[in-house]
N, C-alpha and C positions, 0 to 999 in steps of 0.2 A: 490553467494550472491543474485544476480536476482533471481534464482529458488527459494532459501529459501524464497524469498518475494513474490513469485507468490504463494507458497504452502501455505503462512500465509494468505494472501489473499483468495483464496480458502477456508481455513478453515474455516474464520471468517466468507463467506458468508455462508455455511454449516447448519454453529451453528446456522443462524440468521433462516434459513428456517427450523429448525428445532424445534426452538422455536414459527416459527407462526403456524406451520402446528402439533401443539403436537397433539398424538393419544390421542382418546377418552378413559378414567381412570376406568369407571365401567358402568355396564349397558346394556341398550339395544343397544346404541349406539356400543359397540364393537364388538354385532354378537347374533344369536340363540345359547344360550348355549347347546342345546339338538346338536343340529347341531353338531358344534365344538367338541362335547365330542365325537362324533358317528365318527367323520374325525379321531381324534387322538387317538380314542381305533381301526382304521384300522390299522395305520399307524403302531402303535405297532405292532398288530396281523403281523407286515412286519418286525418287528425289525428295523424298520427306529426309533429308539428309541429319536435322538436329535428333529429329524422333532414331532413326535408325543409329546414329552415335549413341544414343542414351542405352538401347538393347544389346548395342554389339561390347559397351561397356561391361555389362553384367554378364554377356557371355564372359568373355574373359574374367570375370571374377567366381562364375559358378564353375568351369574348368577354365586355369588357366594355362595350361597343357594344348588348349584348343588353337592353334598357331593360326589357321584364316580367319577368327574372329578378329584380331589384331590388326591384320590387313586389313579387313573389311572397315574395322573401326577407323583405320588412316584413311580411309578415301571417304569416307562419312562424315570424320571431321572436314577433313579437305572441303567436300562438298559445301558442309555447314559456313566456310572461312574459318577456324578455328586452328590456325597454323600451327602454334605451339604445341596444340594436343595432336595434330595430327602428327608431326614430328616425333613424338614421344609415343606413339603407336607405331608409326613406322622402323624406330630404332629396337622397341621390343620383340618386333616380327625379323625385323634382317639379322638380329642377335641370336634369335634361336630358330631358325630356319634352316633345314636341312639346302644342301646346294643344288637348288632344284629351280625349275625355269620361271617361276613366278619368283624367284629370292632376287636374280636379276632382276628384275621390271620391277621389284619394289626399290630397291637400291637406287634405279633412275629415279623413279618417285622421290624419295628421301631427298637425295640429291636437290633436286629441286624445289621442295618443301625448307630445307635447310637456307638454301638460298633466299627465298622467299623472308624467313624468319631473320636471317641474317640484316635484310633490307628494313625489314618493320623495324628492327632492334636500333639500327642506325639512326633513322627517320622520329623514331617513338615515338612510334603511334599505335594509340588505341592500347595503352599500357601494358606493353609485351610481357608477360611475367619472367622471373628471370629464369634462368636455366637448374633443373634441383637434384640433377646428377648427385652431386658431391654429396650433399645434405641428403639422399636417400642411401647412399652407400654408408653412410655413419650410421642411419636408420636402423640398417641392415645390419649393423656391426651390432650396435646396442639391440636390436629383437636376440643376435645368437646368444650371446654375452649373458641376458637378463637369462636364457631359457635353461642354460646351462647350469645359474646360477638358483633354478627353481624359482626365479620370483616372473610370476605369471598372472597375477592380475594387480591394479593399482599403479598409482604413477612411477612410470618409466620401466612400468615393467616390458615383458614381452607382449602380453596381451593388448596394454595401450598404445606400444610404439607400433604395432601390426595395425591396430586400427589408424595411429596418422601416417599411416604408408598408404593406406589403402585410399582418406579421405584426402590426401596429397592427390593424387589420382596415378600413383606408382604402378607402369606396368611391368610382366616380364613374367616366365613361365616358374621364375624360382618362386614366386606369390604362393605355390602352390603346395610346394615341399614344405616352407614354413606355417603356413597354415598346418597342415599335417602333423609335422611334429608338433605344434601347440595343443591341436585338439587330443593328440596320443598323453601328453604329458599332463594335463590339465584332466582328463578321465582318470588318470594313474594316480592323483593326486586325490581326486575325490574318493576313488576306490581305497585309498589308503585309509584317507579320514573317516571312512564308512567303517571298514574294518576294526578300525581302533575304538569306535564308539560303540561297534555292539562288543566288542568284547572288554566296557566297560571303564575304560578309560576315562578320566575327568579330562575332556579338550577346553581351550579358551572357548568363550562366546563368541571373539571375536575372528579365532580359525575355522567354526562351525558356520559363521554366516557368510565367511567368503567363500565358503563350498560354492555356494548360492551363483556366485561371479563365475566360478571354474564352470561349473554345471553348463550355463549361458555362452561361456566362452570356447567349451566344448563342440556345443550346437551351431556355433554361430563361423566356426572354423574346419569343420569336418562332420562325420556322419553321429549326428544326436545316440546320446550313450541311451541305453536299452532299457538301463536300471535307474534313471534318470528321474523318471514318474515316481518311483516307493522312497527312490536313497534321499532325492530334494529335498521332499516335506519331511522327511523323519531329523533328517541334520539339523533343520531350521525349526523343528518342533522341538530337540533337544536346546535349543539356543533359546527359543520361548522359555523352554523348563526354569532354565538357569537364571533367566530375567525376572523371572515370577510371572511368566503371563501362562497360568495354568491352562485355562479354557483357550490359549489360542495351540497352546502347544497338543491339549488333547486332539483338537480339531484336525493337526498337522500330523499327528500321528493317526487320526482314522485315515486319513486321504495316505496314507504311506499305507498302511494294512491295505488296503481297498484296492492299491494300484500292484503289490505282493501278499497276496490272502497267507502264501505258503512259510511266507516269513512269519512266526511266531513274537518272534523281539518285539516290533510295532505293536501289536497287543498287548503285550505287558507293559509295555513304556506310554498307552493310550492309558492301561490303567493306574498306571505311577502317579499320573499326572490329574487323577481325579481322586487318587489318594492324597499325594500334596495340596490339592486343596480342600481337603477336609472332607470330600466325599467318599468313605469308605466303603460306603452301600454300591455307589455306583461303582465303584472300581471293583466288588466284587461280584456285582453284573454282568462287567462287562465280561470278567474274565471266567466265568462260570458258564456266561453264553459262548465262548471262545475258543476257553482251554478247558474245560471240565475236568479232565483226565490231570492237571497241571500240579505237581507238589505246591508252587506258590497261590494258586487257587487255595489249597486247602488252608495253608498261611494266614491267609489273607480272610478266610472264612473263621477261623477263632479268633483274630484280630477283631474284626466287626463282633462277634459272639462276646468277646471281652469287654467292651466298649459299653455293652448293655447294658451284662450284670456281670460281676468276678463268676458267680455261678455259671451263667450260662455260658463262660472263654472256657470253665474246668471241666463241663462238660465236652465241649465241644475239641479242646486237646486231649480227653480221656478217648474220645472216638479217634483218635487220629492215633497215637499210640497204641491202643489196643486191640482196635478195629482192622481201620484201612491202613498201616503197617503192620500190622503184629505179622510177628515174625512164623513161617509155616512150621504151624506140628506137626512130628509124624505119629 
């Protein structure tokens, strides 16, 4: 009984790390496709047929544009015995294959792989899966549908129906175009949410932390956004803010100044956030070490002067008024 429960335990922590750390779905993110296809047409030339199925897989998913990866994956699988996938490799190479002399000889191949599937299917053996044409052209219908409709990460959106296309083992060179348009739409969406929060807008908590998802599903579909490093922790430090978790939101906003020094906002909103919690000192450290030159520096420096004595805030606003504004004599 104990075991059983240790094993269930075990498991569940598994699935949970398995689900933070999901592999990259298309792209550049999964690898040089020229690479990969060059590993796994070795690996063949070794008859290491299962190992070179697994490389020639990921070529086609780091370009799926790469047409002899496909083939090479069909005679890999073949090799392996793996009929079914082989057939689904060969269908996605003779589908987008220019008419060229290797599209013939794959054609026979197919042919014959077809056959072959046909006979296992009749026979049943070794549990032929079935056929997932149909059920991936729905797939495809619901990825445009969701992307159109801007819902792109969460269930059934575009994001997760692209990811059970992918772990289906769905090939075909359009993999690649939708990946595209996700990773373009899913940056534009972050960039939006960026926009609107520095110039102050109150966003949900909960639109602020799905940035988090877009950001990932950005990287994980096309080429990793640029601003990715500063805009991440700042979004998800304004989400901390909102929660009350002051010190972790301060923390999220140093790692966003740190990764765009030239962005200003991040500093102010590192000192917000040690103002909110009642540290005025330090948020007038920070911002004194920062922005020196900064109107809210000075703000923020009779606020703490207030705080001590009414004297020493009237002081300290009499300098700001008559000093460091007053207005030029001639």
């Amino acid at each position: 009984m104990r075991s059983d429960l240790r094993r269930l335990t075990w498991a569940c922590v598994l699935l949970t790390c398995g689900l933070c750390l999901a592999e990259p779905l298309v792209g550049p993110s999964v690898g040089r496709g020229d690479a990969l296809l060059a590993e796994g047409t070795r690996l063949y030339n070794k008859r290491k047929h299962k190992d070179a199925a697994a490389v020639l897989l990921q070529a086609t998913r780091a370009n799926p544009s790469l047409l002899p990866a496909y083939l090479g994956l069909a005679r890999a699988r073949m090799g392996a015995k793996d009929v079914p996938g082989a057939c689904a490799a060969y269908r996605a190479y003779v589908r987008s294959a220019p008419d060229i002399r290797d599209r013939a000889k794959a054609q026979r191949e197919l042919a014959l792989c077809e056959r072959k599937l046909k006979a296992a299917r009749r026979k049943k053996r070794n549990k032929v899966p079935p056929d997932m044409t149909a059920r991936h052209v729905e797939l495809k219908a619901g990825f445009f549908a969701a992307l159109e409709e801007g819902r792109l990460v969460g269930p059934g959106a575009a994001g997760e129906t692209l990811r059970t296309l992918v772990s289906e083992g769905y090939l075909g060179t359009d993999l690649g175009d939708m990946a595209a348009r996700l990773s373009v739409a899913s940056q534009a969406t972050t960039d939006d949410v960026h926009q609107r929060a520095l110039a102050g807008e109150a966003l949900p908590t909960a639109r602020l932390r799905e940035s988090g998802a877009l950001f990932d599903l950005a990287r994980d579909t096309g080429e990793p956004s640029a601003t990715a490093a500063a805009q991440a922790p700042f979004l998800e430090g304004l989400a901390a803010l909102q929660e009350g978790d002051f010190a972790g939101a301060q923390r999220l906003f140093a790692q966003a100044a740190a990764a765009e020094p030239k962005r200003t906002e991040y500093r102010v909103w590192r000192a917000a956030a040690l103002q909110r919690a009642g540290d005025l000192d330090g948020a007038l450290t920070v911002m004194t070490s920062d922005l020196p030159q900064d109107a809210r520096t000075d703000v923020l420096r009779a606020a703490s002067a207030w705080r001590k004595s009414p004297e020493a805030g009237a002081r300290e606003l009499e300098r700001l008024l008559f000093q460091r504004y007053a207005p030029a004599t001639r």
